[in-house]
C-alpha positions in Angstrom: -19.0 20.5 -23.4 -22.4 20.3 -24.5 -25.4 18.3 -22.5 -25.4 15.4 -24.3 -21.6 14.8 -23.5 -22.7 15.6 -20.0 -24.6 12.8 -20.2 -22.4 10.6 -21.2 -20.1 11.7 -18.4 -23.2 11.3 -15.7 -23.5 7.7 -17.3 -20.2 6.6 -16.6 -20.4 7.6 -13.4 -23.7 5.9 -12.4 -22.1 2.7 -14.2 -19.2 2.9 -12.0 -21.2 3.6 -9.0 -23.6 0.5 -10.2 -21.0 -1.7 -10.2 -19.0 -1.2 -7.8 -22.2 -1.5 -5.2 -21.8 -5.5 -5.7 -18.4 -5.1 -3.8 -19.6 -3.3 -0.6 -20.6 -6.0 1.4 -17.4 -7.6 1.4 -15.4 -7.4 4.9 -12.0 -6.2 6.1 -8.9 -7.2 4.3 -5.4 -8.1 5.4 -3.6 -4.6 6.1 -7.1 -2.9 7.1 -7.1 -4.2 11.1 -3.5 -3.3 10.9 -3.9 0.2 10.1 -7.4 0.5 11.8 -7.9 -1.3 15.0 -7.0 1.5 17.1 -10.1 3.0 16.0 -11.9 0.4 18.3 -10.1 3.1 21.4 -11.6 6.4 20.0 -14.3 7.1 22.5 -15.5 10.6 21.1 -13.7 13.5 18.6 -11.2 15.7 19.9 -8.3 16.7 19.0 -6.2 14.9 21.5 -8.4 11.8 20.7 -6.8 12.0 17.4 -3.6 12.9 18.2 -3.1 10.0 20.6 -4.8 7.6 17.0 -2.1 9.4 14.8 1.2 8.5 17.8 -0.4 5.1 17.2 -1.3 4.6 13.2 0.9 7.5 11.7 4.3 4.5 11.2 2.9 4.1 7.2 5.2 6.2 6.1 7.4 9.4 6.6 5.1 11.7 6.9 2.8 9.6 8.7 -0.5 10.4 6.2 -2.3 12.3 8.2 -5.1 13.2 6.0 -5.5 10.5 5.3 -5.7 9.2 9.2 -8.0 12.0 9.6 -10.3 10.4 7.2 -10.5 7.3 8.7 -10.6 8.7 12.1 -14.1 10.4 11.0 -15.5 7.6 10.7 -14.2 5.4 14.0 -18.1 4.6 14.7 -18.0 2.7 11.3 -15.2 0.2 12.7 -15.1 -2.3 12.8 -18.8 -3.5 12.3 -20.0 -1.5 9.2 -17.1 -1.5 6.1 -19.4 -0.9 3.8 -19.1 2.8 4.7 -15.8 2.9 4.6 -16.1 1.6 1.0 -18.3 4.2 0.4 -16.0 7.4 1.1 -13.6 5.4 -1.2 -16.2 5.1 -3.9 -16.8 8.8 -3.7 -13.0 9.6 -4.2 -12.7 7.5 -7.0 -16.0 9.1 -8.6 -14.4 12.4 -7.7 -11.2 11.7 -9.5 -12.6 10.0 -12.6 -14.5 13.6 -13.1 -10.9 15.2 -12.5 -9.4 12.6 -15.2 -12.0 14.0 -17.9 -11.6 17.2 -16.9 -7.7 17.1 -17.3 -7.7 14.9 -20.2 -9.9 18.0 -21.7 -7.3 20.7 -20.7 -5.3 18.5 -22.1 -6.6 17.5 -25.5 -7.8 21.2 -26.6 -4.1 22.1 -26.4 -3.4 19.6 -29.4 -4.4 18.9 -33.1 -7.8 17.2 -31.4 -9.1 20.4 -29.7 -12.2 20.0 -31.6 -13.1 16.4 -30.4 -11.4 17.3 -27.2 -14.7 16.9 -25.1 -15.7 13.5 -26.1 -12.3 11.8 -26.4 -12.2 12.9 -22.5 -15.3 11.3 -21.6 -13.8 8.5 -23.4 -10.8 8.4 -21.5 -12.4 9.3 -18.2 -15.3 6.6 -18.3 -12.4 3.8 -19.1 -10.5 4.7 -16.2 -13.6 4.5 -14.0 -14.6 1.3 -15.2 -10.9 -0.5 -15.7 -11.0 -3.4 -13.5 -7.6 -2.6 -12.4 -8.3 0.0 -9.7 -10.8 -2.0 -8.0 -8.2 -3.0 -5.1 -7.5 1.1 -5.2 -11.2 1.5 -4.4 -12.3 -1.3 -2.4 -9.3 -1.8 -0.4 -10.4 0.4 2.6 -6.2 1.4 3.5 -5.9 1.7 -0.4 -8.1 5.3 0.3 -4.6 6.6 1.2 -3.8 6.4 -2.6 -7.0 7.3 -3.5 -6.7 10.5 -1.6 -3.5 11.5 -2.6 -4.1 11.3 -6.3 -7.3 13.3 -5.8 -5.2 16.1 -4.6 -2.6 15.4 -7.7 -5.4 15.1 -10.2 -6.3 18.7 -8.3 -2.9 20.2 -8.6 -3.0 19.2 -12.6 -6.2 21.0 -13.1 -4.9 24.0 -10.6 -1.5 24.1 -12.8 -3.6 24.8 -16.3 -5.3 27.3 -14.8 -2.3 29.2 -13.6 -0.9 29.1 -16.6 -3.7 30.3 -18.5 -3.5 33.2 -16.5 0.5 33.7 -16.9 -0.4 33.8 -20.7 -3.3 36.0 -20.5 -0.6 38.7 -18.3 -2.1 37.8 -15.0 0.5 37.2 -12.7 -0.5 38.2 -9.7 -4.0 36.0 -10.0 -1.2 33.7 -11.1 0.5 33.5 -8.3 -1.9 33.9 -5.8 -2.9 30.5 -7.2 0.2 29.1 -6.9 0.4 30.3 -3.1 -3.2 29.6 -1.8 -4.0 26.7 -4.2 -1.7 24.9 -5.4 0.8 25.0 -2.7 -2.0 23.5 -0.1 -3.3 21.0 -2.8 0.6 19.6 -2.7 0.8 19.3 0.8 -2.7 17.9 1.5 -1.4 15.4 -1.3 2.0 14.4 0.4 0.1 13.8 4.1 -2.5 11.5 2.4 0.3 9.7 1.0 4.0 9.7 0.3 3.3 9.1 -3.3 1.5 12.4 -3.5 5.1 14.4 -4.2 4.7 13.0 -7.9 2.9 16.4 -8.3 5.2 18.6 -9.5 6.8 15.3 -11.8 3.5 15.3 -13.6 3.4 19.1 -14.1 7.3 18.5 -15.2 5.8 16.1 -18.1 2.8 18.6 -19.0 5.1 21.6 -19.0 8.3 20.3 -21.0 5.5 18.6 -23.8 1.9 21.0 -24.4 4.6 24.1 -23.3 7.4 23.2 -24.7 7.6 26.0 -27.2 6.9 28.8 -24.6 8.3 31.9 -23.5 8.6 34.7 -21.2 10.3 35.1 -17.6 7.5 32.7 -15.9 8.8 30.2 -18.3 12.1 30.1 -16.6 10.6 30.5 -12.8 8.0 27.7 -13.4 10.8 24.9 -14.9 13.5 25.8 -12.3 11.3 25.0 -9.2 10.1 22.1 -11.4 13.7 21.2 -12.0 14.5 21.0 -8.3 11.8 18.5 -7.9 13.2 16.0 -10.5 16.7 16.7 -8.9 15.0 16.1 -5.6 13.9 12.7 -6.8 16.6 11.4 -8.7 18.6 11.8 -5.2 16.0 10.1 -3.9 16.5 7.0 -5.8 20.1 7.0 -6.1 20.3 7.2 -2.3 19.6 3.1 -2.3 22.1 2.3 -4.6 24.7 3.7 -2.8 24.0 0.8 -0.2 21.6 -1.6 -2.1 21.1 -3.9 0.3 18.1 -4.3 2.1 17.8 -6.0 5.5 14.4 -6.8 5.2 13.9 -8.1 1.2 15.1 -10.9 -0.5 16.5 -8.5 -3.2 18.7 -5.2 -3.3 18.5 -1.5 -4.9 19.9 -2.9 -8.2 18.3 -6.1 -8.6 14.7 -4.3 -8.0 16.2 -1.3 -10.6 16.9 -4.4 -12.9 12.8 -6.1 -11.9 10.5 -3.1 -12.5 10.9 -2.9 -16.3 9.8 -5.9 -16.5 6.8 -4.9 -14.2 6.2 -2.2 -15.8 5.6 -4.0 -19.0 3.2 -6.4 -17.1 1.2 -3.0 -15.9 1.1 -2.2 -19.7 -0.9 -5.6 -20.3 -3.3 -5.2 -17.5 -4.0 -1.8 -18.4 -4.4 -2.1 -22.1 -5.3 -5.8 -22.5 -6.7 -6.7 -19.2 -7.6 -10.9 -18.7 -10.6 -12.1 -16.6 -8.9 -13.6 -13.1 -5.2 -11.6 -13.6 -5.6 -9.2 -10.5 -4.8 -9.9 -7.1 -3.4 -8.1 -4.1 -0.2 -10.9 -4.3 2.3 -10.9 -6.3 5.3 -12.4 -4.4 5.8 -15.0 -7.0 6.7 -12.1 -9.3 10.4 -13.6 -10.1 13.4 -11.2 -9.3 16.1 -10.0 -12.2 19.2 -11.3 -10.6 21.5 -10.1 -13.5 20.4 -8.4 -17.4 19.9 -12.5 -18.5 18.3 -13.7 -15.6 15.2 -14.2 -16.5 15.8 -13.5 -20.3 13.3 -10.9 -20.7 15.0 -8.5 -18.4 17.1 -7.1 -21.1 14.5 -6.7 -23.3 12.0 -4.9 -20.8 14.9 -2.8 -19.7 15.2 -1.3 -23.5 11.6 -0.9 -24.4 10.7 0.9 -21.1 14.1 3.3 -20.7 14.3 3.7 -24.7 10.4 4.7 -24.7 11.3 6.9 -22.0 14.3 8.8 -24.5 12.2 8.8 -27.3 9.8 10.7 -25.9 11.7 13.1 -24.3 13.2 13.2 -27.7 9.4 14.2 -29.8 8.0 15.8 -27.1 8.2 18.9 -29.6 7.3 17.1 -32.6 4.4 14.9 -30.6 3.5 16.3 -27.6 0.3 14.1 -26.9 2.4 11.2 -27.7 5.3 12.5 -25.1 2.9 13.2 -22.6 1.2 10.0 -22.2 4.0 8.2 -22.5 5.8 10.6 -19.9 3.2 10.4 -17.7 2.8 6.6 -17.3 6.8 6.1 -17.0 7.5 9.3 -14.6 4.6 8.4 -12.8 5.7 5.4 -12.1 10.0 6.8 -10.9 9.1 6.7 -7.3 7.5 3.5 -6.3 8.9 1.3 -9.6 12.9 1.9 -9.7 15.1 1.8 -6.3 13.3 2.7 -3.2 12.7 -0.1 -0.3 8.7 -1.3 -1.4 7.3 -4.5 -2.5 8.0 -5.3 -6.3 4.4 -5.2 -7.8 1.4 -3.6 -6.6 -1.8 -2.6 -8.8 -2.5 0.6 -6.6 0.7 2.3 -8.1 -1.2 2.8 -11.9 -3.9 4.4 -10.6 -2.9 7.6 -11.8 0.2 6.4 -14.5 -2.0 5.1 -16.2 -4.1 7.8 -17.5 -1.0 8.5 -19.8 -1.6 5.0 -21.4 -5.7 5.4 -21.8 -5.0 9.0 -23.2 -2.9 7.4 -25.8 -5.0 3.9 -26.5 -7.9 6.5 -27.2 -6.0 9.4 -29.2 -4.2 6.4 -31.2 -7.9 5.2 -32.3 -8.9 8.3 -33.0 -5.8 9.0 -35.1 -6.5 5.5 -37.0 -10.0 6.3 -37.8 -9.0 9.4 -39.6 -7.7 6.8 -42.3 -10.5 4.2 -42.2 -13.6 5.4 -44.5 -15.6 2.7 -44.0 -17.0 3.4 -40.8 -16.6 5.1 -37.6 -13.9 3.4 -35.9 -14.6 5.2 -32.4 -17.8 4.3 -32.3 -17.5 0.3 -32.7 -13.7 -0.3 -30.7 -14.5 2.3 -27.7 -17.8 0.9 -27.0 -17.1 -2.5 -27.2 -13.8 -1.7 -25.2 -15.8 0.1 -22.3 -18.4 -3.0 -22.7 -15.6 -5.4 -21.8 -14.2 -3.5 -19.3 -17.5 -3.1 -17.3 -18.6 -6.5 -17.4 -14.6 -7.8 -16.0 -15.5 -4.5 -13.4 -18.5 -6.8 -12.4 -16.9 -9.5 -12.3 -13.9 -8.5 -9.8 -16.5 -6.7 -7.7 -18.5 -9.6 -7.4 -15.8 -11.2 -5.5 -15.3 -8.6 -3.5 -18.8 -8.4 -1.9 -17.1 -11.9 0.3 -14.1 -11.3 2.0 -13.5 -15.1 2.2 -14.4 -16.4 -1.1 -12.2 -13.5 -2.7 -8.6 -14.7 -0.8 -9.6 -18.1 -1.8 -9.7 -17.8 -5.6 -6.7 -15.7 -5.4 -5.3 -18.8 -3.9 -6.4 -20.2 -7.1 -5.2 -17.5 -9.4 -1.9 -17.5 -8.0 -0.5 -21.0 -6.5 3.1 -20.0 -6.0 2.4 -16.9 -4.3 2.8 -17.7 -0.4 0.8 -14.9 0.9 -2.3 -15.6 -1.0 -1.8 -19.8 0.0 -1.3 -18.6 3.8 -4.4 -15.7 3.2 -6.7 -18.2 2.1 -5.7 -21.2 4.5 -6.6 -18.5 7.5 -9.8 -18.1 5.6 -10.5 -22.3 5.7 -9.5 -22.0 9.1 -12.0 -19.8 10.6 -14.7 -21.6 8.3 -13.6 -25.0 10.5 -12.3 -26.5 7.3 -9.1 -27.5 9.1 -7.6 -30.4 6.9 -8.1 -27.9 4.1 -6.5 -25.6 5.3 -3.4 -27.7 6.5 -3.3 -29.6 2.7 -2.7 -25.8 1.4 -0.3 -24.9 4.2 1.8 -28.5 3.7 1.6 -27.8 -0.3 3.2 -24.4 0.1 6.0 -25.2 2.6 6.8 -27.9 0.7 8.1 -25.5 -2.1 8.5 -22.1 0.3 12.7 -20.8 0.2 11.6 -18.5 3.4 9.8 -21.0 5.6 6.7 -18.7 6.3 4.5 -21.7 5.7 6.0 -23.8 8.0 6.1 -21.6 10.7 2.2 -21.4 10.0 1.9 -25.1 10.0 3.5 -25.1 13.6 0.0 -23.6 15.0 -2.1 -26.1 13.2 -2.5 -28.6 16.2 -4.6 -25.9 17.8 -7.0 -26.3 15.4 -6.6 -30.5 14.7 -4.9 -32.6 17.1 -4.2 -34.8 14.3 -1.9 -32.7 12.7 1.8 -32.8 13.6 5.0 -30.3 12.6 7.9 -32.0 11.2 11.1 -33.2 13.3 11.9 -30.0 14.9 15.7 -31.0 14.2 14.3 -30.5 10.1 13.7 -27.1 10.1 16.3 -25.7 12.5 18.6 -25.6 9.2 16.2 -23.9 7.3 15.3 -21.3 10.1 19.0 -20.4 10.1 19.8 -20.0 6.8 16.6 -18.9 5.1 16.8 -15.4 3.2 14.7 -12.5 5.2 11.1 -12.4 4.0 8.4 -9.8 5.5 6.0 -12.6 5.9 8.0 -14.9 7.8 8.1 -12.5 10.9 4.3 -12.1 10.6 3.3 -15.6 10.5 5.7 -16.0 13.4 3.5 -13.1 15.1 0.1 -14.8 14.1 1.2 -18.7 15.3 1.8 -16.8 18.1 -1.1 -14.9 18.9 -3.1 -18.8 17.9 -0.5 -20.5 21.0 -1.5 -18.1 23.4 -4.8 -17.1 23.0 -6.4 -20.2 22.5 -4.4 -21.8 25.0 -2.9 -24.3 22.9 -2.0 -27.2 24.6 -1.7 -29.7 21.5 0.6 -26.9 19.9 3.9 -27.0 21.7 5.2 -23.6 22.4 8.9 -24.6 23.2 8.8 -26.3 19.3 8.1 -22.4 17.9 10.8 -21.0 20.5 13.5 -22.9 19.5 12.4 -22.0 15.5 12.7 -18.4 16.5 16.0 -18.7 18.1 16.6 -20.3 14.8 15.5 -16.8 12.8 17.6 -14.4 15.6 20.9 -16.6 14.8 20.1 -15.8 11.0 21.9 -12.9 10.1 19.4 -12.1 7.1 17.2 -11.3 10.0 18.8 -9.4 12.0 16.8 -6.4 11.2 13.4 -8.2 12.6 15.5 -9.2 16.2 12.6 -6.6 18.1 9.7 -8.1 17.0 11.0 -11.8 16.8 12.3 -11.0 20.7 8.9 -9.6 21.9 7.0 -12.8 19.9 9.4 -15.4 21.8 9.2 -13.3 25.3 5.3 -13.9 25.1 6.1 -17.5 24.2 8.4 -18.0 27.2 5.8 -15.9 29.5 3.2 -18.3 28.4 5.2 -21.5 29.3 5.6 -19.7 33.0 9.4 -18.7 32.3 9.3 -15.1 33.5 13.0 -14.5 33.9 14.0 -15.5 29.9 10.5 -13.3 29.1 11.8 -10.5 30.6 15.2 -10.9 29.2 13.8 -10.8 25.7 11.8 -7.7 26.7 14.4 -5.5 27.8 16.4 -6.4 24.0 13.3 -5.8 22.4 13.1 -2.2 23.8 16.9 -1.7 23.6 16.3 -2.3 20.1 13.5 -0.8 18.8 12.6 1.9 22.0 8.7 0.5 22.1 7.6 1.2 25.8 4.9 -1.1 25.1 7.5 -3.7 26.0 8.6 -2.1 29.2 4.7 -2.0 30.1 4.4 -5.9 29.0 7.4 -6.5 31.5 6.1 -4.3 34.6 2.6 -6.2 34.2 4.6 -9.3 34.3 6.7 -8.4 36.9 3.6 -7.1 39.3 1.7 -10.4 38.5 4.8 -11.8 39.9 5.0 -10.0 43.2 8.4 -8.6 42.1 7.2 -4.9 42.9 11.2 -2.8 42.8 11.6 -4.8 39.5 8.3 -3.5 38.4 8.6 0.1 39.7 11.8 0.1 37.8 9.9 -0.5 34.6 7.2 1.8 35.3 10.0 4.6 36.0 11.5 3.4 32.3 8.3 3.5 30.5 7.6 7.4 32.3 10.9 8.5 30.9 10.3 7.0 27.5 7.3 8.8 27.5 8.1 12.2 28.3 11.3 11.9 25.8 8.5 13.3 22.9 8.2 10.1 21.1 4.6 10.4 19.7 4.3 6.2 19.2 5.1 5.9 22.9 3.5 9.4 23.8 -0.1 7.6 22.9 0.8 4.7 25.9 0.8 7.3 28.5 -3.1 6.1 29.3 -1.9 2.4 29.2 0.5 3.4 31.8 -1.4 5.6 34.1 -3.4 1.6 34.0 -0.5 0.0 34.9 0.4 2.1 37.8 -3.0 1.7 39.2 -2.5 -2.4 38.9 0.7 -1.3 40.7 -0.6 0.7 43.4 -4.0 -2.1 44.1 -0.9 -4.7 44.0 1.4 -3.3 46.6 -1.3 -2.4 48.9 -3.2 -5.4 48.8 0.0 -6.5 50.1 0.8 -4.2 52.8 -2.7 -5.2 53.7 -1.8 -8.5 53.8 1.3 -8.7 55.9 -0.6 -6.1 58.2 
């Protein structure tokens, strides 16, 4: 590369940086105080410090994303008062990986017909990914840094991989493999602990190998594509595992019918990336309709073709067109783990943010091989341009929104009116502004057309906010309680209308109405996967109405369940506020032997319960004292 392409590079970058600036101010969103708020208990760094913040936050997944954690644990003075910063470190990743997308779109490139141009057509490539307005919930989503960290380390591994095999064709194997061991091994574990997604490594090498080496030889050959073999096996069991039993307890869809929806998401990815609208992103995309059947919605069928027929033909010319079969491999293998089977929401933007290098590598390469026909000007330098112009100033525009927590759930309200979540995100919004009847118009509008009743369950803890507001006939929704299909968000808005009942001492919201509509939920089989949390949300309900014996009934099926010692510790407060102290010394002994049976969730309670033994031990002798 030659300075003034380095320049062009440095450009793209400050650009990105520019503009994404405008969306640091912005708050908090959604997920982040899930995954975060333990961060408000880290008192200094140490390694049990973290350990006792991983037992708490490492549930995300699997491996529990400990790199990730680790991250976010570095910067526990930050929360929850200064997100900006966090923002920051995710900036920085993203800058990081768009100078690893030009650099592998380079290694890339000079391995084809366009090894001349290779340099510039990477910048290319690299600045539009910077700048595509469809990673700017990647990068300013502060949880999203998981994803943003694990495809550093993928983007890593790529760059690693054409190293060590420059080296295998030079005759350099042991350099070769020293790589392999003290590089590229790490680089795929530090991917997988950042995030699950992060064991799409060796499925991208698979693409680059079987299409830019396709013609190669030699014994390394065979080594490199068995191991790479037994990761594509690895993942196709992986994904047929949820077919065998499609059925998920806690979605409104199964295996097959989700197999039968991506396609069709897929194709909507395709538009966003390559012909992106002003106002189309969002973090909600529950109204995304499900493919119940190959007809139903039409376009199933159709998406089902083009996707799995581009995926044969270019498996078929990745000898013929390797460029061609790469990109195209690398969008629609990229995309095999979180877009066919497995148990994850339908749609979310996150999951292009390395796919879709494949599809920018393409839309650039394609003009380039147009222009090579076209003599009357220079077709690259009008289209990619004015492409990257109108990229940059939608960039601007979605970061704009993002520097206001508030104002950027609300006009995703607007953007998408059938989706629940964004109706019940921006409603919570009006409602800590004080717009109240606002906020109960949106509420009312959505329950009105909501199949899983998530909207009226929030509409139940309106009163605390108007006493003019009133639920419907209890007798109503009972029904629909009962026979509603599971939805994530209904047990969560039955966790936040509780929280509102309790903690603001609610005495125009009647706590007995929301009991009975839980008992509702735990007689419907659809949830009977949700029975823990729905029974530790109704015990709290019933210890807030005074009834300690049906609290503590609820508790103990909670933990039987689900083997949360926060539960037992609930109970044994309870029980000591109630002067029952053999009750509650039975509960302590329970939450000790939870403890010491290694669980690492409940092994970071062991400081709430040394607490609760001292509330036990001030109890019983202010007691003794007493009867003294």
């Amino acid at each position: 590369m030659c300075s003034r392409q380095y320049v062009f590079a440095a450009l793209a970058l400050l650009a990105c940086t520019f503009f994404y600036m405008g969306g640091m101010p912005g708050g908090f969103l959604l997920d982040d105080g899930i995954n975060l708020e333990v961060l408000a208990r880290v008192e200094g760094f140490s390694i049990p410090s973290f350990l006792d913040f991983f037992a708490l936050q490492g549930v995300a997944g699997p491996t529990g994303r400990p790199v990730s954690l680790l991250s976010f644990y570095l910067q526990y003075k930050s929360w929850p008062d200064f997100p900006g910063h966090f923002k920051a470190v995710n900036l920085l990743i993203h800058l990081l990986c768009g100078v690893l997308v030009m650099r592998i779109c380079y290694l890339i490139l000079r391995r084809t017909s366009w090894c001349e141009s290779a340099a510039n057509m990477a910048i290319w490539v690299g600045s539009i990914w910077l700048l595509h307005p469809i990673n700017v919930s990647t990068t300013l989503y502060v949880v999203q840094r998981m994803t943003g960290l694990a495809s550093l380390f993928m983007l890593a591994g790529c760059v690693t991989y054409f190293s060590l095999r420059d080296d295998l064709a030079l005759g350099h194997v042991r350099k070769a493999c020293l790589k392999a061991l003290l590089l590229l091994l790490p680089i795929q574990l530090l991917a997988v602990f950042s995030k699950e997604s992060g064991a799409m490594l060796p499925i991208y090498l698979f693409a680059i190998e079987y299409t830019l080496y396709a013609d190669s030889t030699g014994k390394w050959r065979t080594i490199l594509r068995a191991l790479l073999w037994i990761a594509v096996v690895a993942l196709l069991l992986t994904l047929l595992r949820p077919l065998l039993n499609p059925s998920f307890i806690n979605r409104d869809f199964t295996a097959w019918e989700r197999l039968l929806t991506e396609p069709r998401v897929l194709c909507d990815y395709l538009q966003k990336i390559v012909l992106p609208r002003v106002g189309q992103f969002s973090l909600f995309y529950d109204d995304f309709s499900i493919s119940r059947s190959l007809l139903s919605p039409w376009t199933t069928l159709p998406a089902l073709i083009a996707i799995y027929g581009s995926l044969i033909a270019c498996w078929l010319l990745r000898r013929r067109f390797p460029l061609f079969a790469l990109g195209g491999l690398w969008f629609l293998l990229g995309h095999a783990l979180e877009s066919t089977s497995l148990n994850l929401e339908l749609v979310f933007e996150h999951r292009n943010y390395v796919p879709m290098i494949g599809i920018l590598l393409l839309l650039v390469s394609g003009i380039s091989e147009i222009n090579k026909n076209f003599r009357l000007i220079d077709l690259r330098k009008v289209v990619l341009p004015t492409y990257v112009t109108v990229l940059t100033l939608m960039l601007a525009n979605e970061t704009s929104l993002w520097k206001d927590a508030g104002k950027l759930q609300l006009s995703w309200a607007q953007r998408k009116p059938d989706s629940q979540r964004a109706q019940h995100a921006a409603a919570v919004v009006l409602i800590n502004q004080g717009k109240i009847a606002e906020a109960s118009a949106i509420v009312h509008a959505a329950a009105l057309q909501d199949k899983n009743v998530a909207a009226w369950a929030f509409y139940v803890g309106l009163p605390c906010f108007d006493a003019n507001i009133s639920a419907p006939p209890l007798s109503d929704l009972v029904f629909r309680f009962k026979s509603t299909p599971y939805s994530l968000w209904v047990p969560n808005t039955i966790e936040q209308t509780t929280s509102w009942i309790i903690d603001k001492s609610c005495a125009r919201s009647d706590p007995q109405y929301l009991i009975t509509l839980i008992g509702a939920l735990l007689d419907n089989p659809a949830y009977q996967g949700a029975r823990a949390d729905l029974l530790f949300n109704r015990a709290r309900l019933f210890a807030f109405t005074k009834d300690t014996d049906a609290s503590l009934k609820d508790l103990d099926d909670a933990y039987r369940l689900s083997n949360r010692v926060e539960y037992i510790l609930i109970a044994s407060s309870a029980l000591i506020d109630a002067g029952d102290f053999p009750a509650a010394k039975h509960y302590l002994e329970m939450a000790h032997s939870a403890i010491a049976s290694g669980d690492a969730q409940n092994y970071a309670f062991r400081k709430n319960l040394l607490s609760m033994e001292k509330k036990y031990n001030q109890a019983v002798a202010k007691q003794n004292k007493a009867t003294l």
